[in-house]
C-alpha positions as a Markdown table, in Angstrom:
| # | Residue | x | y | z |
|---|---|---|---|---|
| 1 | Unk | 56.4 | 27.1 | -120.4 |
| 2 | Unk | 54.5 | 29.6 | -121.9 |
| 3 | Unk | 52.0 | 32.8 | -121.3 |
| 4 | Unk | 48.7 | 32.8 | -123.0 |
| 5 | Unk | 46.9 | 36.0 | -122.9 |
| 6 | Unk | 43.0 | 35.4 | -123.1 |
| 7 | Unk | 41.2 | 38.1 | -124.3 |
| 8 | Unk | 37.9 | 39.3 | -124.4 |
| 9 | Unk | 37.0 | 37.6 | -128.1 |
| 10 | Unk | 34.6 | 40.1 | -130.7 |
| 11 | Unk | 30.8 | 39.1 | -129.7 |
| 12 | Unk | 28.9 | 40.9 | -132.5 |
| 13 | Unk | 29.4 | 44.4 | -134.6 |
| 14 | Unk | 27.6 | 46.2 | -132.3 |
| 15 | Unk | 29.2 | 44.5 | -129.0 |
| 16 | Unk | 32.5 | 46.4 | -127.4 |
| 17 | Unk | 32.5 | 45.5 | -124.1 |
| 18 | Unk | 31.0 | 42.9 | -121.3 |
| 19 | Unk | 30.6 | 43.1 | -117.5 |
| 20 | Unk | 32.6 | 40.0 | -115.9 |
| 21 | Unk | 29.6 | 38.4 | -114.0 |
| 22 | Unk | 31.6 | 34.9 | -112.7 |
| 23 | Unk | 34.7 | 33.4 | -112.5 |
| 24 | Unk | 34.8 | 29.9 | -113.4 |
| 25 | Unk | 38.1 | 28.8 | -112.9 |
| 26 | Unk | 40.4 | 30.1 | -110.1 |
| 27 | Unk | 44.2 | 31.0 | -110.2 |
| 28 | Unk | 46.1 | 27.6 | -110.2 |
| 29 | Unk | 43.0 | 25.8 | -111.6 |
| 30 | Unk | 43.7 | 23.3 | -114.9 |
| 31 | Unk | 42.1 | 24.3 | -118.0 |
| 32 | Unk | 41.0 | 22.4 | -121.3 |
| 33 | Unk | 41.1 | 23.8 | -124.5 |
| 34 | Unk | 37.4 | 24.9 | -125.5 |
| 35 | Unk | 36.7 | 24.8 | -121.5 |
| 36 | Unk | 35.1 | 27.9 | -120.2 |
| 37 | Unk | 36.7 | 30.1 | -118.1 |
| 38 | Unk | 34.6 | 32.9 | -117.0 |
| 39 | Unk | 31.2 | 33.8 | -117.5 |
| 40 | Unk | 30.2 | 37.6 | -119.1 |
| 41 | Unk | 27.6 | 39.9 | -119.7 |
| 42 | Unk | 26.5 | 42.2 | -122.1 |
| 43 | Unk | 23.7 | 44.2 | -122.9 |
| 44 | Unk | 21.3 | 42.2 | -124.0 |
| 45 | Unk | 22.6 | 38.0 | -123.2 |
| 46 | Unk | 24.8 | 36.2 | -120.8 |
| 47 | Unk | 27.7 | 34.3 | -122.5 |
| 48 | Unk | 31.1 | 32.3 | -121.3 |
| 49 | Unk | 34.4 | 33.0 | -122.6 |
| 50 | Unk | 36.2 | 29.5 | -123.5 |
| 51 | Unk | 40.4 | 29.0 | -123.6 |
| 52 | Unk | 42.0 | 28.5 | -127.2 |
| 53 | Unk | 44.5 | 26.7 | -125.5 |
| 54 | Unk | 45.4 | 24.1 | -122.9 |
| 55 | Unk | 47.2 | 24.8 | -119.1 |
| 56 | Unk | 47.3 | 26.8 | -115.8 |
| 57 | Unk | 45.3 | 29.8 | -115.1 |
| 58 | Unk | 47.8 | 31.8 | -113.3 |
| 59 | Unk | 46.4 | 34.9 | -113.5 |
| 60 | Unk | 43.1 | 37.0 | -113.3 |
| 61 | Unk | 43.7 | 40.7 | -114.5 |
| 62 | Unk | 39.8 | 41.2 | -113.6 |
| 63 | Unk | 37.6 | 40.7 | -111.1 |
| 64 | Unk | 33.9 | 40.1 | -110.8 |
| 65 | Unk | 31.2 | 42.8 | -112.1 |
| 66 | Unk | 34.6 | 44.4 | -113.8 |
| 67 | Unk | 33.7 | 46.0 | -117.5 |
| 68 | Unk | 36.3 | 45.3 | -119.9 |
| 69 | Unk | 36.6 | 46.2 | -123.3 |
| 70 | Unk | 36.9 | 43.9 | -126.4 |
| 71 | Unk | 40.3 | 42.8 | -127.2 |
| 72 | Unk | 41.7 | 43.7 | -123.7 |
| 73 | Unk | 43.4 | 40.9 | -121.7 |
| 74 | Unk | 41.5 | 38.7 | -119.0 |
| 75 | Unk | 43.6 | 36.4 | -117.9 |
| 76 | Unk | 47.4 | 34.6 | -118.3 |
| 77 | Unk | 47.1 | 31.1 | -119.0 |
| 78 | Unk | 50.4 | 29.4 | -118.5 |
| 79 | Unk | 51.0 | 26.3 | -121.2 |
| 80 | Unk | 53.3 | 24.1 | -122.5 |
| 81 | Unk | 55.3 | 24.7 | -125.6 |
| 82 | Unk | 56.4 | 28.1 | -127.1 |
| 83 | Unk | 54.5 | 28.6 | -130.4 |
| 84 | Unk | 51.7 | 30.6 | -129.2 |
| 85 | Unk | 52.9 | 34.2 | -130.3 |
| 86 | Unk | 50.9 | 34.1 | -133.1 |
| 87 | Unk | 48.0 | 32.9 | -131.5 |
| 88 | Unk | 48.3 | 35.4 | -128.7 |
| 89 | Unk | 48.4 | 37.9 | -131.6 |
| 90 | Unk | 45.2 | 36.6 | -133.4 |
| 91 | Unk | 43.4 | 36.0 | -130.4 |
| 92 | Unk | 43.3 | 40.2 | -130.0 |
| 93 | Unk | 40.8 | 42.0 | -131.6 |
| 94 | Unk | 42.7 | 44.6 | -133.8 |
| 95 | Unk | 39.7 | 46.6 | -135.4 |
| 96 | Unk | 38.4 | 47.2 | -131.7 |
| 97 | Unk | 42.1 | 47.4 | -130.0 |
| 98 | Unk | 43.1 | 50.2 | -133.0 |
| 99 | Unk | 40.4 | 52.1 | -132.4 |
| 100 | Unk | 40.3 | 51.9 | -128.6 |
| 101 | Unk | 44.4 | 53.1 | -129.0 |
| 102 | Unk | 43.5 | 55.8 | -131.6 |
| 103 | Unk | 40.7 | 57.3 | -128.9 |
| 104 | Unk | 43.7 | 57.5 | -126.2 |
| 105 | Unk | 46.9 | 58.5 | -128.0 |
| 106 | Unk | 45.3 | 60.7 | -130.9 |
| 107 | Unk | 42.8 | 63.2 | -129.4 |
| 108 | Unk | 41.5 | 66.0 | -131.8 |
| 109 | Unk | 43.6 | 69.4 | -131.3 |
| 110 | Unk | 40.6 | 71.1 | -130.9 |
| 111 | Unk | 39.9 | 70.2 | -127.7 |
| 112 | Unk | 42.3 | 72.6 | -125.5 |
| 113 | Unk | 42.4 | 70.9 | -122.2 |
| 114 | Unk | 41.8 | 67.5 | -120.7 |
| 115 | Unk | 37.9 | 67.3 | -119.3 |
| 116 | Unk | 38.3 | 66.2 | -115.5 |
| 117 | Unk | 35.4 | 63.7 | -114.9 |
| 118 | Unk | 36.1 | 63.1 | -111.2 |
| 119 | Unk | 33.5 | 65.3 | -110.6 |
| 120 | Unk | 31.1 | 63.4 | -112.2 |
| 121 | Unk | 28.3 | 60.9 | -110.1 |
| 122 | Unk | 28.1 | 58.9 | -113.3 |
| 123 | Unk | 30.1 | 55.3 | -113.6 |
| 124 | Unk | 32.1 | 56.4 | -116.7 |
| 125 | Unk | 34.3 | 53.6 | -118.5 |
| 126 | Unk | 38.0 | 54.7 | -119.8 |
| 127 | Unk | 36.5 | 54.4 | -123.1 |
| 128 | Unk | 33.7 | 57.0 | -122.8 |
| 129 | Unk | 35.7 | 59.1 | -121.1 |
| 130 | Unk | 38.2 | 59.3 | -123.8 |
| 131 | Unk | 35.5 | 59.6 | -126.2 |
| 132 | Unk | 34.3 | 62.3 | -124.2 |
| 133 | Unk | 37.8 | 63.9 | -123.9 |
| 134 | Unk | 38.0 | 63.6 | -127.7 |
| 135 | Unk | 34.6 | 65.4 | -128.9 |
| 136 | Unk | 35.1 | 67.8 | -126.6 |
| 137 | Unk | 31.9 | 66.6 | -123.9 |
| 138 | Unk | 31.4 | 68.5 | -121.1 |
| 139 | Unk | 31.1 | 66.7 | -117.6 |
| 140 | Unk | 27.7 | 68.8 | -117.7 |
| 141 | Unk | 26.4 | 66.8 | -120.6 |
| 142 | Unk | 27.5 | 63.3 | -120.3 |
| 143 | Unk | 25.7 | 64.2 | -116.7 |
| 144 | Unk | 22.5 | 64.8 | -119.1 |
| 145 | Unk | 22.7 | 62.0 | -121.3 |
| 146 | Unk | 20.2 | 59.1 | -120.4 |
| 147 | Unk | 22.6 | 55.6 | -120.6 |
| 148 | Unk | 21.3 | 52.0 | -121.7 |
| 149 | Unk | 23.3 | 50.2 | -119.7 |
| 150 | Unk | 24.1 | 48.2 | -116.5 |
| 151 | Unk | 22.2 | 50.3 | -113.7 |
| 152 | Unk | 21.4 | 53.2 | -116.2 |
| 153 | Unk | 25.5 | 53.5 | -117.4 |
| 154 | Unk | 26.7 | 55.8 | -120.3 |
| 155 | Unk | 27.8 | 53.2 | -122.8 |
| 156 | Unk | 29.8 | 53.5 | -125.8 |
| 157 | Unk | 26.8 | 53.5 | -128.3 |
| 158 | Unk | 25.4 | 56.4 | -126.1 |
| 159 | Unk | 28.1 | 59.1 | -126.2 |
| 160 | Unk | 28.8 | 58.6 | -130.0 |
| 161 | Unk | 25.0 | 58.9 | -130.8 |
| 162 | Unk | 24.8 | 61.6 | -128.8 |
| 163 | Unk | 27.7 | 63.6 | -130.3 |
| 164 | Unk | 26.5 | 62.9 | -134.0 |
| 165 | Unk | 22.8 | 64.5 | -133.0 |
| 166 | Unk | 23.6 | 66.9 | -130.4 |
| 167 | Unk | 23.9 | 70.9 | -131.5 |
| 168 | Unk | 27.0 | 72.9 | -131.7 |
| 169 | Unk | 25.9 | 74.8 | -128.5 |
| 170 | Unk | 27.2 | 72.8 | -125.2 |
| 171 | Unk | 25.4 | 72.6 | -122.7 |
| 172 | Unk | 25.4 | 75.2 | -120.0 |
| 173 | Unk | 24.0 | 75.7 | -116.8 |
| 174 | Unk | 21.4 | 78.1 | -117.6 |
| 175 | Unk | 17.6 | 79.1 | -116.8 |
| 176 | Unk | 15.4 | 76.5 | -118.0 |
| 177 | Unk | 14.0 | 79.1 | -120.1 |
| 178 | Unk | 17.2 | 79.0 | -122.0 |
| 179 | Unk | 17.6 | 75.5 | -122.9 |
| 180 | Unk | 17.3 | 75.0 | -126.6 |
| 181 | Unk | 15.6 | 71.3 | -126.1 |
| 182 | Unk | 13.2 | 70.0 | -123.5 |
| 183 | Unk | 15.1 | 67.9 | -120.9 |
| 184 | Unk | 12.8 | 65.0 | -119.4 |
| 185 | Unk | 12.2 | 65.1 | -115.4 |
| 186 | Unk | 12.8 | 61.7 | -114.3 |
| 187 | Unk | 10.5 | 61.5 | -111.2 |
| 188 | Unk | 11.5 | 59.0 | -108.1 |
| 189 | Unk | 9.0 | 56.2 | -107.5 |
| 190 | Unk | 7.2 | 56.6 | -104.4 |
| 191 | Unk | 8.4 | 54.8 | -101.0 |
| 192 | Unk | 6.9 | 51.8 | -100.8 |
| 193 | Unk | 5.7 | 51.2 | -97.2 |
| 194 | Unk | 7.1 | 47.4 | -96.4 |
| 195 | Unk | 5.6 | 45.2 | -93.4 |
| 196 | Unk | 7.0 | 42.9 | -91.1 |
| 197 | Unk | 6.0 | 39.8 | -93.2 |
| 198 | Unk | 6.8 | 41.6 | -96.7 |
| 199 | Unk | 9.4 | 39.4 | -98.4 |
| 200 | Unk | 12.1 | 42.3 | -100.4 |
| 201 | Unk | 13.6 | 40.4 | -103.5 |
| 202 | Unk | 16.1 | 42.4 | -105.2 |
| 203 | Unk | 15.8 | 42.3 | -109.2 |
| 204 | Unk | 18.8 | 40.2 | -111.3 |
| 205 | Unk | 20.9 | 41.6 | -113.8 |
| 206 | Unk | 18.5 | 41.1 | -116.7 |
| 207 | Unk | 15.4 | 42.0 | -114.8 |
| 208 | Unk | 16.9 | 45.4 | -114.2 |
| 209 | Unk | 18.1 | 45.9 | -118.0 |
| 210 | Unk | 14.3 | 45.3 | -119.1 |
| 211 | Unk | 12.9 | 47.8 | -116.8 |
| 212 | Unk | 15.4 | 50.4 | -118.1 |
| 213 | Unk | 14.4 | 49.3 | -121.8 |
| 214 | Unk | 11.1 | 49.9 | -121.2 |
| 215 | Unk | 10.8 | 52.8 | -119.3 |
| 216 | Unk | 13.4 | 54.4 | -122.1 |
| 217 | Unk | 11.3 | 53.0 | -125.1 |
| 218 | Unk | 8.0 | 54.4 | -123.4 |
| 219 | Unk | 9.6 | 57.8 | -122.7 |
| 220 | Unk | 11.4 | 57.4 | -127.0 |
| 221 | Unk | 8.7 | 56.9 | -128.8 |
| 222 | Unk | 5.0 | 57.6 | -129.1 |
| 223 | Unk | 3.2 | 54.4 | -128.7 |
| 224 | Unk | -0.1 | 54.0 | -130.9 |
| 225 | Unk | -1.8 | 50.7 | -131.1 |
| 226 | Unk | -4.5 | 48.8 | -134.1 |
| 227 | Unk | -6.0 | 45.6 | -134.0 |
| 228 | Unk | -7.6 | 42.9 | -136.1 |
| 229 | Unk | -9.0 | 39.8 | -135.7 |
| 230 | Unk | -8.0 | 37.1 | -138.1 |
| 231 | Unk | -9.2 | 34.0 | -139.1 |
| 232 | Unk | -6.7 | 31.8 | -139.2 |
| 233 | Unk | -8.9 | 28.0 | -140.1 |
| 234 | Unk | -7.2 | 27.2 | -142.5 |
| 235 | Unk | -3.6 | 27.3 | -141.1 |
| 236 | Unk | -4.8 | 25.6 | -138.2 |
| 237 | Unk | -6.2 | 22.5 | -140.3 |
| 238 | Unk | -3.3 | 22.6 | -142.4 |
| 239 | Unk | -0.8 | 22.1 | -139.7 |
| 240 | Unk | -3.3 | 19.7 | -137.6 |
| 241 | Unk | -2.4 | 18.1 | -140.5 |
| 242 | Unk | 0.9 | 18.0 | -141.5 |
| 243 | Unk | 2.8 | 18.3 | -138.4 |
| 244 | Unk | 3.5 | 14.5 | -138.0 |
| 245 | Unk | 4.8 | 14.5 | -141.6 |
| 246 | Unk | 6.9 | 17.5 | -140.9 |
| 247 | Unk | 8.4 | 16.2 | -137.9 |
| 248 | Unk | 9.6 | 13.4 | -140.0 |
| 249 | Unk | 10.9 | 14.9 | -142.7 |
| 250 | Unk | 12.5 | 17.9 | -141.1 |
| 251 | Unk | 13.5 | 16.8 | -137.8 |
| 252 | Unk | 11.5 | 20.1 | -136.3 |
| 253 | Unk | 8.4 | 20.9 | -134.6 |
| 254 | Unk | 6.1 | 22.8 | -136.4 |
| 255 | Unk | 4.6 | 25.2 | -134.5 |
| 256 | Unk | 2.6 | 28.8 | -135.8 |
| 257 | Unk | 5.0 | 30.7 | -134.9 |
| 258 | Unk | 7.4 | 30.6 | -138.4 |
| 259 | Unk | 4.0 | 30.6 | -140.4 |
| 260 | Unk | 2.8 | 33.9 | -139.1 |
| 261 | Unk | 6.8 | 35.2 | -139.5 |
| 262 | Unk | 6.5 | 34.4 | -143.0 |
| 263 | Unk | 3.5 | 36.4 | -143.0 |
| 264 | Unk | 5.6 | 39.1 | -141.3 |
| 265 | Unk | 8.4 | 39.0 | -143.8 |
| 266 | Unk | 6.1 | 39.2 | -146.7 |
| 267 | Unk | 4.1 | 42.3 | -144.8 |
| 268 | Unk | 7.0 | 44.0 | -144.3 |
| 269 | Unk | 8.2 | 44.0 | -148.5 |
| 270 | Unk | 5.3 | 45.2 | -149.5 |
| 271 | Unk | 5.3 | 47.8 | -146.5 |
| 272 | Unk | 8.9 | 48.6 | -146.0 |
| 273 | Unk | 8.1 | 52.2 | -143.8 |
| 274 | Unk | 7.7 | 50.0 | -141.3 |
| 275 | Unk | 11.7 | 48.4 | -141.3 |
| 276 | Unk | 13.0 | 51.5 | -140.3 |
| 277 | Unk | 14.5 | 52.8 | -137.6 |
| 278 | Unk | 14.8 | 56.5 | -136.3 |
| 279 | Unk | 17.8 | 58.7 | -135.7 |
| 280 | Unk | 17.5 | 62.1 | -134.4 |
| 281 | Unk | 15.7 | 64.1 | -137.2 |
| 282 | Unk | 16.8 | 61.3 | -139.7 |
| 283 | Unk | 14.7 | 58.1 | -140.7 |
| 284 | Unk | 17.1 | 54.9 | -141.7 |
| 285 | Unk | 15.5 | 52.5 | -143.9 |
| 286 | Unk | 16.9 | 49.0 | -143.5 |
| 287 | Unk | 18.0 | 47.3 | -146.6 |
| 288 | Unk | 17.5 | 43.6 | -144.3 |
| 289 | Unk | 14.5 | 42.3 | -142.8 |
| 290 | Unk | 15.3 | 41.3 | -139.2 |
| 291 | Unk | 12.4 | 39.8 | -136.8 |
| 292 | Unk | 13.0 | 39.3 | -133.5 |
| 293 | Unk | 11.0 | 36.9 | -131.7 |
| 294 | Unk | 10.0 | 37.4 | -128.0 |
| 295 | Unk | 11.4 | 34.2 | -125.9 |
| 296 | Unk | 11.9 | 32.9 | -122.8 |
| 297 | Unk | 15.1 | 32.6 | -120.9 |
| 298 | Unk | 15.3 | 30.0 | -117.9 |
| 299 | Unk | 15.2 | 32.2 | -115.4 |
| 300 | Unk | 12.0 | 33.5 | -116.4 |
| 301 | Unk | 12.9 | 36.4 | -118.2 |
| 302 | Unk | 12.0 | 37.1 | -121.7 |
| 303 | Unk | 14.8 | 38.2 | -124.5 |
| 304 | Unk | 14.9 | 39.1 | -128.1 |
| 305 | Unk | 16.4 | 36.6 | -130.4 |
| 306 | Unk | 16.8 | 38.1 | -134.2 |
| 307 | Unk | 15.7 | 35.5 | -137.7 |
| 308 | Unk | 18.0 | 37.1 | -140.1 |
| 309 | Unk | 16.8 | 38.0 | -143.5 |
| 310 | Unk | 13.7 | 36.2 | -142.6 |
| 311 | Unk | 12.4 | 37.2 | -146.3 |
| 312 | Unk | 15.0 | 34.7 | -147.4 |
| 313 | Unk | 13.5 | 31.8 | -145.7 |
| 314 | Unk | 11.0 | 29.6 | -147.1 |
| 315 | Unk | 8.9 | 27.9 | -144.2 |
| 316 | Unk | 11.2 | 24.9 | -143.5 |
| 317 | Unk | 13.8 | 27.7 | -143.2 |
| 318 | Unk | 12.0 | 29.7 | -141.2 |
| 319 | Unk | 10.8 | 26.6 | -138.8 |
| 320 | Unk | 14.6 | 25.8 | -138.1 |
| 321 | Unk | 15.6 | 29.4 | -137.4 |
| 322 | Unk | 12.8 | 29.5 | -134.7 |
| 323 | Unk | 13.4 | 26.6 | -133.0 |
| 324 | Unk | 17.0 | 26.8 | -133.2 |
| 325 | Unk | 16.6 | 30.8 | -131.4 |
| 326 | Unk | 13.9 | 29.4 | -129.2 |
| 327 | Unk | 15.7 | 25.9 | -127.7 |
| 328 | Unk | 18.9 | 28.1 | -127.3 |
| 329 | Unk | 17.7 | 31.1 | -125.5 |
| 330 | Unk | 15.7 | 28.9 | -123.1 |
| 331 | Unk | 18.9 | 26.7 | -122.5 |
| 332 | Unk | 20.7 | 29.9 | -121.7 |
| 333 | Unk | 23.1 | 29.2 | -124.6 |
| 334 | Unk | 22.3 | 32.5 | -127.1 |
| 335 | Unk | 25.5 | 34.3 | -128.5 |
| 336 | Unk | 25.6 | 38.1 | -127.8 |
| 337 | Unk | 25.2 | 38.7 | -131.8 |
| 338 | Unk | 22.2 | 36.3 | -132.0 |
| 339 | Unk | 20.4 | 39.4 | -130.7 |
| 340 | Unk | 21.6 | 42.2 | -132.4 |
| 341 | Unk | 20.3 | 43.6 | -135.6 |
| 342 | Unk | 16.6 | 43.4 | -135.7 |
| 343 | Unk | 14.4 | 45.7 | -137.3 |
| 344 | Unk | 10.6 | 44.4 | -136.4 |
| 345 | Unk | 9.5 | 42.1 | -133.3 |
| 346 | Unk | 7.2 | 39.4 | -132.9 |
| 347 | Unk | 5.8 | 38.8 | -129.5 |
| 348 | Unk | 3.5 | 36.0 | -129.1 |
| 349 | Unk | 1.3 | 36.8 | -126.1 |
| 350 | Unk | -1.1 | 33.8 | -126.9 |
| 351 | Unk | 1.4 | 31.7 | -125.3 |
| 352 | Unk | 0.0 | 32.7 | -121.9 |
| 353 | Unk | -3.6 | 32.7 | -122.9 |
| 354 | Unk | -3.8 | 36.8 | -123.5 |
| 355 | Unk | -6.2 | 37.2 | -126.2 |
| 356 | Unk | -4.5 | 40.4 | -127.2 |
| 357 | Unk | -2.0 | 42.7 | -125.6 |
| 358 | Unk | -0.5 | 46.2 | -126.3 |
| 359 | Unk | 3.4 | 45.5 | -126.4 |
| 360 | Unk | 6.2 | 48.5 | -126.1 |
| 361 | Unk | 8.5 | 48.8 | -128.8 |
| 362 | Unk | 12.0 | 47.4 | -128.6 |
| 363 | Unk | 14.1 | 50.3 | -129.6 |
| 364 | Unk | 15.1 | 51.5 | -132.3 |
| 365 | Unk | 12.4 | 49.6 | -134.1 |
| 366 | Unk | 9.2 | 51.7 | -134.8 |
| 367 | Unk | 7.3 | 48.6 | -135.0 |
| 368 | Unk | 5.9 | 45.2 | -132.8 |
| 369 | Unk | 3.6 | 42.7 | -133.8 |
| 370 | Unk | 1.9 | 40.9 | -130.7 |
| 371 | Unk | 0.0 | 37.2 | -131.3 |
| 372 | Unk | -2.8 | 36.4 | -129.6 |
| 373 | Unk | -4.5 | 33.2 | -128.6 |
| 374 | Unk | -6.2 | 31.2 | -131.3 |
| 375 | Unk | -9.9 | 30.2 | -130.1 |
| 376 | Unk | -12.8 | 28.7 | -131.3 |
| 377 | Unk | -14.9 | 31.2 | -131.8 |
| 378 | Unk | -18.9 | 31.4 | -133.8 |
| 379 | Unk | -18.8 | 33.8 | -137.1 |
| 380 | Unk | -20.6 | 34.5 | -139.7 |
| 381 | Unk | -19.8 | 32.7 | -143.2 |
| 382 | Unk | -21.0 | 34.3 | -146.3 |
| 383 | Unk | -21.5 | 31.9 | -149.0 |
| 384 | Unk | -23.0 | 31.9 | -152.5 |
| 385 | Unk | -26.3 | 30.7 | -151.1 |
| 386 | Unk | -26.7 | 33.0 | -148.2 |
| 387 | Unk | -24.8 | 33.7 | -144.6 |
| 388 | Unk | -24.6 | 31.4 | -141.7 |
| 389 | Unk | -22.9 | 30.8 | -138.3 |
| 390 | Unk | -20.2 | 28.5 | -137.9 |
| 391 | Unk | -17.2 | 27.8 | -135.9 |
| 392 | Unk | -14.1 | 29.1 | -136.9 |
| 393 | Unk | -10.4 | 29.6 | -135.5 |
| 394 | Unk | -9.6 | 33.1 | -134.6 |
| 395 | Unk | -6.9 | 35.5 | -133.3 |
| 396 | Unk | -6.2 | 39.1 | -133.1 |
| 397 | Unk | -3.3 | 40.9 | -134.1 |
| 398 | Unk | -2.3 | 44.3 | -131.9 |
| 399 | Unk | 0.0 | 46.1 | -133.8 |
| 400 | Unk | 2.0 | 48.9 | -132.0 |
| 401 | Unk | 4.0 | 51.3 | -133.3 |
| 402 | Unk | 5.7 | 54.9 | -133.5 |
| 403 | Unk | 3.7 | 57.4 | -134.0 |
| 404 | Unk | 6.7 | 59.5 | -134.6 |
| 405 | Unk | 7.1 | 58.2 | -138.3 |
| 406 | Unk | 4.5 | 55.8 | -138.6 |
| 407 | Unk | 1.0 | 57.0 | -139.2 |
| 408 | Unk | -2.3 | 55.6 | -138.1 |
| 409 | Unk | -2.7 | 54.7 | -142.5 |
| 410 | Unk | 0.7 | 52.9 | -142.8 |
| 411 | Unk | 0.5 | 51.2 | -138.9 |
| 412 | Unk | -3.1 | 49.8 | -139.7 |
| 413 | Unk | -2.6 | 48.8 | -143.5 |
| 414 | Unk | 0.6 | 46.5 | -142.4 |
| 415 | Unk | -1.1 | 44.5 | -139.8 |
| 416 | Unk | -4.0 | 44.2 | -142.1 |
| 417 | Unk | -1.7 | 42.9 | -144.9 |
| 418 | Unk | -0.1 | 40.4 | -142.6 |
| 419 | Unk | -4.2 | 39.6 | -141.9 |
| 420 | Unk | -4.9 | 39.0 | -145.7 |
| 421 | Unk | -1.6 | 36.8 | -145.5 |
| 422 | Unk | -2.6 | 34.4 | -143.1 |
| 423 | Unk | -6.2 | 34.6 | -144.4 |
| 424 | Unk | -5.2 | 33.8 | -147.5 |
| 425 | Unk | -2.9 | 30.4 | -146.1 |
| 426 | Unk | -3.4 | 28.0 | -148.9 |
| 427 | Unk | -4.3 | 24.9 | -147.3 |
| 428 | Unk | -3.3 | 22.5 | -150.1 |
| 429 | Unk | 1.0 | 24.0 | -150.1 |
| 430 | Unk | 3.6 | 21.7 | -149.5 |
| 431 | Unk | 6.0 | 22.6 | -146.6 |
């Protein structure tokens, strides 16, 4: 017999550690290859963690609602046969384990004493505290900095932004008068008076996460909003259409939602201020165009799946990316790095009959694009031989943005280009 160590596998660049959520095999249980074994959360999507090998689960070195790190040890599988060293040794994640041991063992010399965090009414994880430890963060500050995750925890992402943009001065208790930058005052709701026949419904996991996204967005950035109305006749004729065809030849749906993406991707080329992102006093401009797309989840709840380099995509491209995202996110079956890496949003409030809608910004973008129902609606048609009323198909776009770096000329001339785009659908293309 042999020991298999099951690790925590790499979920994405920008993913270093998951909250254990469910257990789905117990000690003693028989495992499959390929057959899931636990379940885990991260920021952003719900994923299970499968064994690379066949046998016994014999032991759980985590339990439930535990955060572990990427690359750490799970669980001991017990197997058959003795050649799995070197699978034991790629199944560990060395870029994440090296850096995780370089942050323990190799703290900076500068920093004279070890920090004691015990005082400290924050959850902090081993590895922000030894990131803490290493940069030399106060207890005093990490109490000030605002986390993004799990019930408003300090994550890894958090500290290290906040030691590249914080100042050299640490923070000290001192008047407010003193304090170099304004700190927010985070105000507690107000009680909310329950009745006898009031049902009280705690909110899941993910319900919770959104909240603290959108509260933090709203509180980020300075929201501005522009509309337009479009008329989108021809694309609605033209997929009327060739839908059927589509369907055939493609194997897809086609819906509107990849044609006004294209239009996106286009928009954004020829306006690239608004794929950027901001950091601190610094503006980043991405070299890859990213869209998310608002969908649902089954348990109601919306996510962000990302199209990536959706400039790259011709329609059939595009149709196949959106489905793909869609089906899979309401199946419950996105990867964590399926939503990681956007740089603009769509959000297609149409879907629920909102004729337009004022969307917050999904952070650190400085931009989101909300869709609104197409209706039949009377207009006036100028033609050679004079102006008349007809019925046409028609939209609006609300564009929101931050109005931090994006001004009221660049927010209002993108949403109008992505207008003049759909406007200008050529009803005669091929697909």
């Amino acid at each position: 017999m042999a020991r298999f160590e099951l690790k925590l596998p790499k979920m994405g660049e920008s993913v270093a550690e998951a909250t254990i959520t469910n257990w789905l095999k117990e000690v003693g249980d028989k495992i499959e290859a390929d057959e899931a074994v636990l379940e885990i959360a991260t920021d952003k999507v719900d994923s299970e963690v499968p064994s690379e090998v066949s046998g016994i689960l014999v032991e759980q070195l985590f339990g439930k609602d535990d955060l572990v790190q990427v690359g750490q040890t799970i669980a001991i599988i017990e197997t058959e046969g003795g050649a799995l060293e070197s699978i034991v040794n790629e199944a560990a994640a060395p870029e994440v384990v090296a850096e995780v041991t370089r942050t323990v063992d190799a703290p900076k010399e500068s920093v004279a004493a070890p920090v004691d965090f015990s005082d400290s009414e924050k959850f902090l994880s081993p590895l922000v505290k030894n990131i803490a430890k290493e940069e030399g963060v106060s207890v005093a500050e990490l109490e000030a900095i605002s986390g993004t995750g799990k019930e408003g925890r300090v994550t890894k992402n958090d500290i290290l932004d906040y030691v590249k943009n914080r100042t050299n001065q640490p923070v000290v208790a001192a008047p407010v008068a003193a304090v170099q930058k304004p700190v927010p005052v985070v105000q507690k709701a107000a009680p909310v008076f329950v009745s006898g026949g009031d049902e009280v419904i705690e909110m899941d996991r993910m319900r919770k996460l959104i909240a603290g996204y959108m509260v933090a967005s709203v509180q980020t950035s300075a929201h501005v909003q522009s509309f337009i109305e479009v008329d989108v006749t021809n694309i609605v004729k033209w997929r009327e259409k060739n839908k059927v065809a589509f369907e055939k030849r493609e194997g897809e749906k086609l819906t509107y939602t990849p044609i006004f993406m294209e239009a996106v991707a286009k928009a954004i080329k020829d306006y690239p201020g608004m794929n950027i992102s901001v950091e601190g006093d610094f503006i980043i401009k991405k070299k890859n165009i990213n869209l998310g797309m608002a969908a649902s989840l089954p348990n109601g709840n919306l996510i962000v799946p990302v199209i990536k380099n959706a400039d790259q995509l011709n329609l059939v491209g595009m149709a196949k990316a959106v489905n793909d995202l869609g089906g899979r996110a309401k199946a419950g079956k996105l990867k964590p790095d399926d939503t990681q890496g956007g740089t603009y949003t769509v959000t297609n409030v149409g879907t629920f009959g909102s004729v337009f809608g004022t969307p917050i910004l999904n952070q650190p973008q400085v931009g989101i694009l909300a869709l609104g129902a197409i209706r039949k609606m009377p207009a006036v048609i100028e033609t050679p031989e004079g102006d008349f009323i007809g019925i046409r198909q028609k939209m609006f776009l609300s564009h929101s943005y931050d109005h931090r770096v994006v001004d009221g000329a660049l927010g209002g001339s993108f949403v109008k280009r992505v207008a003049e785009y759909l406007e200008a659908f050529d009803v005669n293309r091929d697909f």
